[in-house]
Steps between C-alpha positions, in 0.01 A plus 500: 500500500690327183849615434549651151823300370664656168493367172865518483608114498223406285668763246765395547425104452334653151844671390681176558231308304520725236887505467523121477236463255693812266855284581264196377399668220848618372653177574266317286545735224881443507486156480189454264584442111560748234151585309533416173460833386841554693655234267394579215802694328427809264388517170797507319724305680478183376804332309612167366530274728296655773264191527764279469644577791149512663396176408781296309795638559813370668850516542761294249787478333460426161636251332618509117648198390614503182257689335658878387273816688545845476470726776234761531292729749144626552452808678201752568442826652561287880859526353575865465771596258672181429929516494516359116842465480548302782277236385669515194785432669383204649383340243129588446475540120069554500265663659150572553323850638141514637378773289109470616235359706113479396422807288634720870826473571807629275864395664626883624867300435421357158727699300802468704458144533393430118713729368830458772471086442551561106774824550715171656458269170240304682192344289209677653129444509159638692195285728144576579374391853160391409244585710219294278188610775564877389469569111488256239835347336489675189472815654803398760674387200442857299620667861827294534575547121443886498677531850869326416414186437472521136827306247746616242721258240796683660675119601480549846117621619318178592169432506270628736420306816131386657520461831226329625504345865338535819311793593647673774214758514191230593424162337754282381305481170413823468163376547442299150408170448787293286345542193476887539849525567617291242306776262660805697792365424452433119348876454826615649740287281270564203565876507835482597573337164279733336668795619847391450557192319596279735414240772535553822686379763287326792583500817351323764559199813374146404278500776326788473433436135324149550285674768355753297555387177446154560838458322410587161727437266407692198729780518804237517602521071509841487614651819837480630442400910690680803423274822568606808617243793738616769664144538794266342278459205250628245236187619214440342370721210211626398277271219637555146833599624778231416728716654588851585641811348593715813485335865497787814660286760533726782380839651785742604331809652518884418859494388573334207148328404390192440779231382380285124642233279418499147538118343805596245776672401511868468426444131131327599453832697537701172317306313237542690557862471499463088197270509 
């Protein structure tokens, strides 16, 4: 007569299967990847110099020569409230405040950081993060203007700021062909004058612009350029561009913004204001 044996080792061979194939599974998960949904940083978020960083941007110390620069900051809701009068301190005479993104996003810290740079005696102005796959550029352009980013003959509110860089929300491009960019971009500038009687203020990284603009140079007689390169030197610029009117050479974290030349004396830098 067969002896009945139990099915107690075989369970237990099943068990230990099953645990290394769970350790398998967790260990595989650890060590795979982000997804790229896990990159991708919130609507929002995005600030000058962002896609530098990602994609141009190093470290350097720049180097001035003999030409005279002024001092100045950019800064955005990644900031916080800014300390204004320790910049001023310093030496930062300028500055710049995120005031909107897309037709979404409002800075919560706008007014202290508008307001707190100009309370110093600093020359203060507003950017647009343009996000060119959302809404059209006159309608980002209305958005910025009727959000902070509008000017006054006051002497020392500069001209609103475009930037336009790489998208840190999907496509470097924002999914347009050269061509379709290079029209975003004039619909944006276009009402921007409309609205407030000036030219804008481009900002943007030499090699971003020849990749989806194809380095068009059209823009270059009336609108001043702010290149970023995180290096010993502006480099290269942009087609039109004989040479600069701002230069963001480095990126300094959450505390005290990004650092900024602008090619002249503190004079240039209220003239610009005055138009």
């Amino acid at each position: 007569m067969p002896v009945h044996r139990s099915g107690t080792p075989h369970r237990l061979r099943l068990l230990a299967l099953g645990t290394l194939l769970a350790a398998f599974s967790l260990l595989s998960t650890l060590s795979a990847p982000p997804s790229s949904a896990a990159d991708t940083p919130a609507r929002g978020s995005a600030r000058m110099g962002m896609g530098v960083l990602a994609h141009d941007g190093q470290a350097g110390t720049p180097t001035t020569g003999d030409a005279t620069q002024t001092e100045g900051v950019d800064v955005s809701g990644y900031q916080g409230n800014v300390a204004w009068s320790t910049l001023w301190s310093s030496g930062v005479k300028w500055a710049y405040t995120k005031a909107t993104e897309g037709t979404y996003y409002t800075n919560p810290y706008f007014a202290q950081q508008y307001n707190g740079s100009y309370n110093v005696g600093m020359i203060r102005g507003a950017y647009h993060f343009a996000t060119p796959d959302t809404t059209s550029g006159a309608t980002q352009a209305n958005y910025f203007v009727d959000h902070g980013g509008g000017w006054s003959g006051d002497g020392r509110t500069l001209p609103g700021t475009l930037d336009i860089e790489w998208n840190p929300y999907g496509a470097a491009c924002y999914g347009k062909t050269q061509s379709a960019m290079v029209s975003w971009i004039s619909s944006f500038l276009a009402q921007y004058k409309a609205r407030t009687g000036r030219d804008a203020v481009i900002y943007t990284a030499t090699s971003w612009w020849s990749d989806c603009t194809g380095n068009y140079g059209g823009f270059a007689s009336a609108n001043p350029l702010w290149i970023a390169r995180y290096a010993s030197d502006p480099g290269t610029l942009p087609s039109g561009w004989s040479y600069y009117t701002i230069w963001q050479y480095t990126s300094s974290g959450p505390t005290v913004g990004d650092h900024d030349k602008f090619n002249g004396g503190l004079d240039r830098v209220r003239a610009l204001a005055n138009g």
